[in-house]
C-alpha positions as a printed Julia matrix, in Angstrom:
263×3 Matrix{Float64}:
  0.0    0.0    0.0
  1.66   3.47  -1.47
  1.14   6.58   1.31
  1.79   9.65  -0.14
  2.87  12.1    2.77
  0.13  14.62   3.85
  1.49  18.53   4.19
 -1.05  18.97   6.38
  0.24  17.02   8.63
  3.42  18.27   8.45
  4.1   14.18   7.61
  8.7   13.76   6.3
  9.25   9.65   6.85
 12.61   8.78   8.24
 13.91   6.09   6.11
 17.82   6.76   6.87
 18.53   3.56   8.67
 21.86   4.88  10.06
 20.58   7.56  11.83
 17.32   5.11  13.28
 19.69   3.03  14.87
 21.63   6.29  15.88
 18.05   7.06  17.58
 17.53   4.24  19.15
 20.8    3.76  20.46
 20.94   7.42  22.41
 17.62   6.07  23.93
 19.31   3.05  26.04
 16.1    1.06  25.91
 15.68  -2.17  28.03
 12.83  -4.37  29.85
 12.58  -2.39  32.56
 11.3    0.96  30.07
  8.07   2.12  28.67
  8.53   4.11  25.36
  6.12   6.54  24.21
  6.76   7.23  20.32
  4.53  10.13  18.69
  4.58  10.49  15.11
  5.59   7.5   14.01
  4.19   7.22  10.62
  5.21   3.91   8.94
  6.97   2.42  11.48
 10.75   2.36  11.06
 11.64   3.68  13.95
  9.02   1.41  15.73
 10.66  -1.6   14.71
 14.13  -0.95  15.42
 12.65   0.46  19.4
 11.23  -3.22  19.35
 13.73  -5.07  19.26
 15.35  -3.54  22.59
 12.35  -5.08  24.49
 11.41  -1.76  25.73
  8.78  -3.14  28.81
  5.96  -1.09  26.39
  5.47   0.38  23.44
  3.26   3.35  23.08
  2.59   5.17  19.72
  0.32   8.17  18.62
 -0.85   8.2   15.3
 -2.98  10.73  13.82
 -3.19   9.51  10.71
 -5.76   6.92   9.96
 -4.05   5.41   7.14
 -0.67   4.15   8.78
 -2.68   3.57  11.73
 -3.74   0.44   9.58
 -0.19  -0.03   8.18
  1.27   0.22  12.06
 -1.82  -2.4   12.87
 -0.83  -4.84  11.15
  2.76  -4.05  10.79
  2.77  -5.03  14.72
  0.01  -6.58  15.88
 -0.28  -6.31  19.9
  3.2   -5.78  20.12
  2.33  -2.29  20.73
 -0.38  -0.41  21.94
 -1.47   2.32  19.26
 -3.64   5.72  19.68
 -5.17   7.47  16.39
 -5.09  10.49  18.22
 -3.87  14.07  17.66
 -0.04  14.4   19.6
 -1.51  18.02  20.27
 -4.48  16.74  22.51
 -3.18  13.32  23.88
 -3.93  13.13  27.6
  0.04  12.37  28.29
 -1.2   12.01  32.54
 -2.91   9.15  31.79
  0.12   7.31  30.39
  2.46   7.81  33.49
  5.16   5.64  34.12
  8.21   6.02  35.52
 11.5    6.5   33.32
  9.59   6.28  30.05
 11.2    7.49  27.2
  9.28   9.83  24.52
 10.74   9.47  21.41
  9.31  11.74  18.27
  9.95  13.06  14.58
  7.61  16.29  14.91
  5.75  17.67  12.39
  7.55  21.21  11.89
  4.41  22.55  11.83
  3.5   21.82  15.55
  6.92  21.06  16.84
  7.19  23.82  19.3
  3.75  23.71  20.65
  4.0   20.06  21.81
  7.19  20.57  23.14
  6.23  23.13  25.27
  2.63  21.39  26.1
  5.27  18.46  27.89
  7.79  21.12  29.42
  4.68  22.22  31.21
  3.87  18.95  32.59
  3.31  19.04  36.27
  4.92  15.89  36.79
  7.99  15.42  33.96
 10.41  14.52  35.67
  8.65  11.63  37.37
  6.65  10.91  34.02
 10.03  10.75  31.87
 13.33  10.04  32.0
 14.45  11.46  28.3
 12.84  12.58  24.96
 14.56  12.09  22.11
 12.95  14.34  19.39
 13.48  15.76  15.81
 13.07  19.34  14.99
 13.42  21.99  11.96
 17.41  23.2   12.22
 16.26  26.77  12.9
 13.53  25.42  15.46
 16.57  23.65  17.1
 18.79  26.49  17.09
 16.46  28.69  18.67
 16.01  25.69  21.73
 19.74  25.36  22.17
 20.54  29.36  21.93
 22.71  30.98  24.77
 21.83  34.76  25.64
 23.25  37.38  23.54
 23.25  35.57  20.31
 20.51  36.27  17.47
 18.26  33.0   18.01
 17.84  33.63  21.35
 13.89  34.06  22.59
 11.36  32.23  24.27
 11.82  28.98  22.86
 15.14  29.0   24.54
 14.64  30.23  27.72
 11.03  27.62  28.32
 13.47  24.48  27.26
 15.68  25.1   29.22
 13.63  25.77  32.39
 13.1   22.15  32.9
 15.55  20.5   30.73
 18.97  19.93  29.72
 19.42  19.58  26.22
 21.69  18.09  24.31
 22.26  18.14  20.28
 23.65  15.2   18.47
 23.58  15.64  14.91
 22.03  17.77  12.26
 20.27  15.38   9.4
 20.15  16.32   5.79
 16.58  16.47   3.88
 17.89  13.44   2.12
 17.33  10.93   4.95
 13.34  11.63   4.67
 11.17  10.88   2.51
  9.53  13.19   1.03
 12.91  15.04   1.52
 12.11  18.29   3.34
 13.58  22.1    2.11
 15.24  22.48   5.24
 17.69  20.46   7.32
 16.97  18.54  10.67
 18.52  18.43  13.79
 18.15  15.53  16.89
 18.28  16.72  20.19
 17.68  14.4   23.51
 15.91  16.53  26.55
 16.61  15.63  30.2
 14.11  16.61  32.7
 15.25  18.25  35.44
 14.96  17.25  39.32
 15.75  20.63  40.31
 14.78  23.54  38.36
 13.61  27.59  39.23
 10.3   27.07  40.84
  7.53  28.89  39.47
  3.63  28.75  39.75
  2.78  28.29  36.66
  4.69  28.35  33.77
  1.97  29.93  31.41
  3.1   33.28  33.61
  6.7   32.66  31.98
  5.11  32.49  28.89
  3.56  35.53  28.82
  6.46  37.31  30.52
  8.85  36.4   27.75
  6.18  37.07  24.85
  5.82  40.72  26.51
  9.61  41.19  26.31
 10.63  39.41  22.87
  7.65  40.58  21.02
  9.17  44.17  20.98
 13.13  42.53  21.04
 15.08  45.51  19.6
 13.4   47.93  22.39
 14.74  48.33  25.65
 13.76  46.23  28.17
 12.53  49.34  30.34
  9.31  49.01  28.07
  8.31  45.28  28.81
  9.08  45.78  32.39
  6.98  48.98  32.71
  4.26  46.73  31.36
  4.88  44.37  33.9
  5.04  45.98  37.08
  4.16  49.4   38.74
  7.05  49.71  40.31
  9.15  48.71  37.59
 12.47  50.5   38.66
 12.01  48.35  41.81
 12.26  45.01  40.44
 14.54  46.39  38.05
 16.94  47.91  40.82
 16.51  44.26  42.42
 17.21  41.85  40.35
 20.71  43.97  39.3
 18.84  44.89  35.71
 20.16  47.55  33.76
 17.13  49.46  32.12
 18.94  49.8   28.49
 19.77  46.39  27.53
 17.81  44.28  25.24
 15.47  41.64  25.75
 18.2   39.2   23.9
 20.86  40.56  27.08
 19.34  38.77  30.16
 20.05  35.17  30.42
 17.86  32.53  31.57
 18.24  32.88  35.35
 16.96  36.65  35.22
 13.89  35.69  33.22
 13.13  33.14  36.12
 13.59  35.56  38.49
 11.43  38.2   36.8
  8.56  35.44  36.63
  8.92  35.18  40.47
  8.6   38.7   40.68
  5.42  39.0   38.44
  4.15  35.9   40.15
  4.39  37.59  43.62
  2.51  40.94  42.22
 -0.35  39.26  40.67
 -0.7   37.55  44.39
């Protein structure tokens, strides 16, 4: 049966069998892990995460097509979902040290990312994601203050996680080959991390300040708080740098501030 990848669903099959078993290999599966894949369209990735004996096998498939083709590809050796990624009710599937392993569709890539960052529980739910992104989308998780790709993207991920890049994948190793290169990156939850109340406040924090990036940050905080030269004086801030200037940390820090305000 011929399936023709759907844009819509942002669908580029990995059929590079090198960098599969590179996958698979970075994810240190045995009996004693559950494996949660998402995306994994016709499978070639699922087989080569079977045959480490992971203790489960998980996949979410929106696609109704290679749900059939996964079906009876593998039987009951896995337990499949024909379910949107986006709205899959990830509490319900706790277990301890799972792994989450995932080719995203570039179109949603960032959103579920930061639906499992916000997970009240990560750290107990998994032990390490292993996940495919868009080069630029990648660069903009891994980016360090004071460089040009550094935003929100950055400073969410790394919240909760350490991240780690291991390679950057040519268009040539999907199929349909995408226009843009790929990058793999493996996430580590964190045990200890900044504590916040919720992170949808550190959302909107860092979409005050980097959707007006080249202004001062005087703006954004003004926005923020009454008593902006306060916190500012506080947290050591100097009024004319750039959104792009404070690191992580101070971001945090501002969200604990805001947090305590809206009290």
């Amino acid at each position: 049966m011929k399936i023709i990848a759907k844009k819509s669903l942002g669908q580029n099959f990995l059929t590079d069998k090198k960098i599969i078993n590179l996958i698979v290999e970075n994810g240190n599966i045995n009996n004693k892990v559950s494996v949660i894949e998402v995306g994994p369209g016709k499978g070639a990735l699922t087989e080569k995460i079977l045959e480490k004996k992971p203790k489960e096998l998980i996949v979410i498939e929106k696609d109704d097509s290679l749900v059939k083709i996964l079906d009876e590809k593998f039987r009951n050796k896995i337990k499949i979902f024909n379910e949107d990624m986006m709205k899959f009710s990830y509490e319900k599937y706790y277990r301890e040290n799972s792994i989450i392993f995932g080719n995203l569709p570039y179109n949603i890539s960032t959103q579920i990312l930061a639906k499992w960052i916000k997970l009240k529980e990560l750290d107990k739910f998994c032990k390490l994601l292993i996940l495919m992104f868009q080069k630029e989308v990648a660069d903009r998780i891994l980016a360090e203050s004071n460089t040009k790709n550094y935003g929100r993207l950055s400073i969410l991920s790394n919240w909760r996680m350490k991240i780690h890049k291991i390679l950057d994948i040519e268009p040539d190793s999907f199929d349909p080959p995408p226009k843009v290169k790929s990058t793999l990156l493996t996430f580590i939850p964190k045990k200890k991390f900044f504590q916040l109340r919720d992170p949808k406040n550190l959302e909107h924090i860092t979409n005050i300040f980097f959707s007006q990036k080249r202004k001062m940050i005087k703006k954004p905080l003004k926005i923020l708080f009454k008593n902006f030269e306060e916190v500012a004086q506080e947290l050591s801030i100097d009024l004319k740098l750039r959104p792009q200037n404070l690191d992580h940390y101070t971001y945090y820090k501002i969200c604990e501030f805001y947090e305590k305000s809206i009290n």
